[in-house]
N, C-alpha and C positions, 0 to 999 in steps of 0.2 A: 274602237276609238278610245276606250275608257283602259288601257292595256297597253304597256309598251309595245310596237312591232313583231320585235325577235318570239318577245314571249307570245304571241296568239298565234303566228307562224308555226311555231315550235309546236305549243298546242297544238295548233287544228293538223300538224301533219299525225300526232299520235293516231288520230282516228283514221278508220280503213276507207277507200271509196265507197264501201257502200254504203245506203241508206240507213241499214241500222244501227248507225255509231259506235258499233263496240271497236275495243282494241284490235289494232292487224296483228295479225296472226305473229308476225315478227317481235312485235311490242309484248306481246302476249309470250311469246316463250323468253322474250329475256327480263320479263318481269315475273317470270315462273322458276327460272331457274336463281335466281338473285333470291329470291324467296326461299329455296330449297336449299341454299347453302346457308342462306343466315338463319333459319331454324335449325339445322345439323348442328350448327354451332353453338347456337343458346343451350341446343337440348344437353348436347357433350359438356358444357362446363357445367352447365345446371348440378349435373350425374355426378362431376368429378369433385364439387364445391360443397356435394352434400355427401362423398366417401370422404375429403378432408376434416368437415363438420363433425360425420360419426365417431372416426376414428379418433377426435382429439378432443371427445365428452368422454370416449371409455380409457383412453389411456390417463388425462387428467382429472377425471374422476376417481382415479387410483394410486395418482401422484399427487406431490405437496406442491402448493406452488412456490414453495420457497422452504429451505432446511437451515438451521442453525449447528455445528456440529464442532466439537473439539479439535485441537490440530493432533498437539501429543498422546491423544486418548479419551477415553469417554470423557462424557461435558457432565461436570458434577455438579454445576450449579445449574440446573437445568431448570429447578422451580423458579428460579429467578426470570432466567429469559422468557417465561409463560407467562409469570404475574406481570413482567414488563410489557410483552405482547398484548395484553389482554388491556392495557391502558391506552394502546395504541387505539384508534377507530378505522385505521385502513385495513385494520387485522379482524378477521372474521372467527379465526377458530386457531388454538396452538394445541399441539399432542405430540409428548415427549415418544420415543423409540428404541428398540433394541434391536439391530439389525446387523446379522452375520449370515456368511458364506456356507454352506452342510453340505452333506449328501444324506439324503433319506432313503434308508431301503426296508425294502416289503416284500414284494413278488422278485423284483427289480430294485436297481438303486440307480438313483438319478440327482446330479448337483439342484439346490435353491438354495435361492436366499429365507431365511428362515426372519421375520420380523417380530420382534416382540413389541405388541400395544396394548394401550388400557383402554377395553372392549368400550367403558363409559366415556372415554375421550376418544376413541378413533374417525364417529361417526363426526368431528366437528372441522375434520380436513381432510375427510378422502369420504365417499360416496361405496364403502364397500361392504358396510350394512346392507345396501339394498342390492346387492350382488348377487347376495347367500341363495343357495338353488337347495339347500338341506342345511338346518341346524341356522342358528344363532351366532351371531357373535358373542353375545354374552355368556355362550357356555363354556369361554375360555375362564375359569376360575383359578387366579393362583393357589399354586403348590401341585395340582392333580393333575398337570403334564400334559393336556387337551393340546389337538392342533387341528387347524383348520387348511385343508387342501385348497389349490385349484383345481379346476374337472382334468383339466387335460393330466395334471399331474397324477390326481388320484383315479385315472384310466390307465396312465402309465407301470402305476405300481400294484395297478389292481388291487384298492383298498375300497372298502365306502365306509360311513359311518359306523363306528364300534370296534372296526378295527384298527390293528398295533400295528406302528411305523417306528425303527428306530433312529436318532438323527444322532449324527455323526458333525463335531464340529474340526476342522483342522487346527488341533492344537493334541499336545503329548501330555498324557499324565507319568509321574515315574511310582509305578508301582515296588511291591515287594519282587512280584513276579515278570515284571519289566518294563517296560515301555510304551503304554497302550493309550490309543486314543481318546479324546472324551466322547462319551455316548449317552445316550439317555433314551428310552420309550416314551412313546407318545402314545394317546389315545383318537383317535381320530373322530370329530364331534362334529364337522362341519364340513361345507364342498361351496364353495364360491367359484360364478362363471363372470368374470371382466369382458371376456370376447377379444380378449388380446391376448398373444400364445405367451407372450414376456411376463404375465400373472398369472393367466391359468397352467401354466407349466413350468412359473419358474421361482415360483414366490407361496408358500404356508404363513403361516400366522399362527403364533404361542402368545399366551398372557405373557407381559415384560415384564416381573419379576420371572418368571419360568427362564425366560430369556436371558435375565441378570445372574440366574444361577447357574442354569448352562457356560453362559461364559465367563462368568467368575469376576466380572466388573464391579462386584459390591453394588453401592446404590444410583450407581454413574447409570449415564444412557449415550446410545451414540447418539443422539443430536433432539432438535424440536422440530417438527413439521409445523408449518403454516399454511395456512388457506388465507388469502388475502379479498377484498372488495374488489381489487382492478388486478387478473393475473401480470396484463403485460405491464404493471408496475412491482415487479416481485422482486427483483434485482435492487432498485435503491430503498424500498422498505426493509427488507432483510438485511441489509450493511447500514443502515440507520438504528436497528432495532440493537444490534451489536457493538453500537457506539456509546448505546447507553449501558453498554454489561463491560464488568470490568474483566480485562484478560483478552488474549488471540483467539481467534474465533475460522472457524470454516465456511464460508455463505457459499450457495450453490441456489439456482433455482430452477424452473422445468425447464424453461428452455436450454440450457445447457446439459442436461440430463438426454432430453430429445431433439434436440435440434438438425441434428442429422436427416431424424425420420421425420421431420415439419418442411425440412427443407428440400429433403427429397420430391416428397407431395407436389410442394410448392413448382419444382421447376418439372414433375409428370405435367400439372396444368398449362401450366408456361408450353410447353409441346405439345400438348394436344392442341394449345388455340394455333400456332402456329403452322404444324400441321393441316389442320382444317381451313384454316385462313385460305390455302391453295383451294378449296372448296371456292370460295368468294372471287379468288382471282380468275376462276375459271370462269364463271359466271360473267365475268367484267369482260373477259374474253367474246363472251357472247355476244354481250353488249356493243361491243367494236363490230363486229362481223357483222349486225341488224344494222346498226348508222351506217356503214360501207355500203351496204345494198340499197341502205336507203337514198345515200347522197348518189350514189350511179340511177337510181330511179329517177328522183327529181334534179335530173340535172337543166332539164329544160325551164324548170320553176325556179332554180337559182340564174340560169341566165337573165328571166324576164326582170326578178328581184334587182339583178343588178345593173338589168338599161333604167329602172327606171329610178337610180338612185339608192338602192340597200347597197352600206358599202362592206367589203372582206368582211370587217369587224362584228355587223351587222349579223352577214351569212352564219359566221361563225360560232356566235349566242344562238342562233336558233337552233343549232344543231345541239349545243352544250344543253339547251332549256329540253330538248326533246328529250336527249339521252340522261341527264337527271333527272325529269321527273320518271321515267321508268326506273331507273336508279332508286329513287327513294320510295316509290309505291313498292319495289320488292320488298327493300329493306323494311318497310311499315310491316308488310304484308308476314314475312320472315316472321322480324320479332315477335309480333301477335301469336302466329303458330308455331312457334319456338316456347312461347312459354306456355301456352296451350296443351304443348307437347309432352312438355317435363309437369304440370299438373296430374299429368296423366298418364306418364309412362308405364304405373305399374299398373296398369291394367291393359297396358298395349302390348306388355311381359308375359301377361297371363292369359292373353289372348294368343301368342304366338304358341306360348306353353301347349295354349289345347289344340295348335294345330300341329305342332309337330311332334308332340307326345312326352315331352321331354323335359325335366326340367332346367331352366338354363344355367341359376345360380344357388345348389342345393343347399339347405343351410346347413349339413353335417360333414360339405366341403370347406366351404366359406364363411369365415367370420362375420362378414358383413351380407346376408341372403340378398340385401336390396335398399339401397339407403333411400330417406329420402329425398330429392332435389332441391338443391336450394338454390336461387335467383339472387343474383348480386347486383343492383344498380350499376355498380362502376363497370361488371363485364358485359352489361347491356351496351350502355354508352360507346365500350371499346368496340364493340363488332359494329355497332352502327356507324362510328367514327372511320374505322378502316374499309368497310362497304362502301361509305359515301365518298371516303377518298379513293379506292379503285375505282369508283366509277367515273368521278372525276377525272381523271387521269384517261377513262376507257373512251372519254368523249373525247380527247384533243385533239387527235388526230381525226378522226372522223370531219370532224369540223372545219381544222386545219384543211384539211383535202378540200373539202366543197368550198369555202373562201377562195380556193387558186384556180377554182374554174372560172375559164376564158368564156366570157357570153357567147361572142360572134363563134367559136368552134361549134358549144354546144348547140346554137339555132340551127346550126349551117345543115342538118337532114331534120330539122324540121319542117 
């Protein structure tokens, strides 16, 4: 009495005939299956939110978030755009650069980009100090021609520490004897791992005078790197900081550098929820097939409903209130063990590990052995949002149907 109709109707059909109250058996598997798809779902974006997360600490960890750089050629006034930078407060860290295209050979020869930095300024906008797997960054000393590999590169050329690389720049000298390349030896001092094959295989590191005199720039640099306070404000900081330097300028910031590989990511996610999403619709599926059976069961209890005044409308909410709250107890039920799930994957990884002998994602395959999960509010909200609206949808007709039952048909073999 303290209870609108439809809804204690609705209720009390959740429960089975018998005495012990629990769910029927019908309620029970499509509030079982509603659950198993929306945990599938938390767990997959969980997975994919924390391979996005990893991958875009180690890549911009090793990128600037923003570059200043010459148009016609190296940027000579370079201490300027630093002392400026450094006045700014959105600007966290500026380190000037010298950076050219080579081929290094050893065992092998293989193209990189060859970077020249000042080991005391690098750590203040790239994270590649704490990279080093052998050697220092500061044992890049001008004049003594040190270089510091990636692993994958110095695997490539089968070098380690102490030994000679010679780097090869694309430009011509004109000798007595003719026409030769510029070259220079290296001593190889260092081995840094990024965990991204586009630095550990594609990218060394020389002190930037080494670098100025390989390439013969004099005391020019190709550009400033920045580390900023808010990356995805890098773009109008960078073209702000340019407007107070006098002369044309080249502004670039990470995102247009990666955007490609951010945006890739971006629409894997986008597919996988989609994808999975048929998970939930199937489940909603379920959900129709239990109210069908259920409205063909109690057709005789919707006839009585409606001699004795419950009208279509009436009928109709009761079946909507049964088949939502099963609806949303899955979905509860789901996201709880959804994120329960992604807490705890990696030991559910390393439990299948010991059953099958195997391991699934070896680290000396994959960059990434096993990230960890991260949980987004907003992709919560989204699967609960399209749960509840499948299943809304999975009542209509159910409903629909038991509202257009004829009383006097349905009595007439009772």
């Amino acid at each position: 009495m303290f209870q609108p109709l439809s809804l204690a109707i609705g209720l009390r059909y959740l429960r089975a005939k018998r005495r012990s109250g629990f769910l029927s058996f019908f309620s029970m598997a499509s509030i079982l299956g509603m659950a198993l798809s929306v945990a599938a779902l938390v767990a997959t974006l969980s997975v994919m939110t924390g391979f996005q997360e990893e991958l875009r600490s180690r890549i911009l960890g090793m990128v600037a978030h923003a570059t200043i750089e010459g148009i016609d050629g190296p940027l000579q006034n370079w201490q300027q755009a630093i002392d400026i930078a450094k006045k700014d407060p959105r600007v966290l860290g500026a380190a000037p650069y010298v950076e050219r295209e080579a081929m290094i050979q050893a065992g092998r020869v293989q193209g990189a980009v060859i970077r020249g930095v000042l080991p005391d300024e690098e750590p203040k906008v790239s994270e590649l100090a704490l990279k080093m797997t052998h050697g220092h960054l500061s044992d890049l000393k001008p004049g003594a021609y040190n270089i510091i590999l990636g692993k994958e590169l110095a695997l490539w050329l089968g070098v380690g520490v102490g030994d000679k690389v010679t780097v090869f720049v694309p430009e011509l000298n004109t000798t007595p004897v003719g026409v030769l390349p510029k070259m220079r030896r290296f001593t190889v001092v260092g081995i840094f791992e990024a965990g991204a094959q586009e630095f550990d295989l594609g990218m060394a590191l020389v002190h930037m005078q080494d670098a100025q005199r390989l390439t013969r720039i004099g005391d020019g640099v190709t550009g400033v790197r920045l580390k900023l306070t808010d990356l995805w404000n890098a773009w109008p900081v960078a073209v702000d900081l340019t407007r107070q330097m006098q002369g044309l300028y080249r502004v670039r910031d990470w995102t247009r550098d990666h955007e490609n590989f951010f945006r890739a990511l971006k629409m894997e996610k986008t597919m996988m929820f989609i994808l999975l999403s048929l998970l939930v619709a199937i489940a909603a599926f379920n959900l129709v097939s239990s109210l069908v059976m259920l409205v063909q069961d109690k057709q005789a209890d919707i006839a009585i409903l409606r001699t004795i005044g419950l009208t279509p409308g009436g009928v109709m909410r009761v079946f909507i209130v049964q088949g939502m709250v099963i609806g949303v107890a899955g979905i509860v039920i789901g996201i709880v063990g959804g994120v329960l799930l992604s807490y705890n994957l990696v030991h559910v990884v390393h439990l299948v590990e010991s059953i099958t002998g195997s391991e699934l994602m070896p680290a000396d395959v994959y960059y990434i052995s096993f990230p960890a999960p991260v949980i987004e509010p907003l992709d919560l909200l989204m699967i609960a949002s399209l749960a509840f609206g499948l299943c809304l949808l999975a009542t209509l007709y159910p409903a629909w149907r038991a509202s257009r039952t004829d009383p006097a048909e349905a009595l007439r073999h009772e």
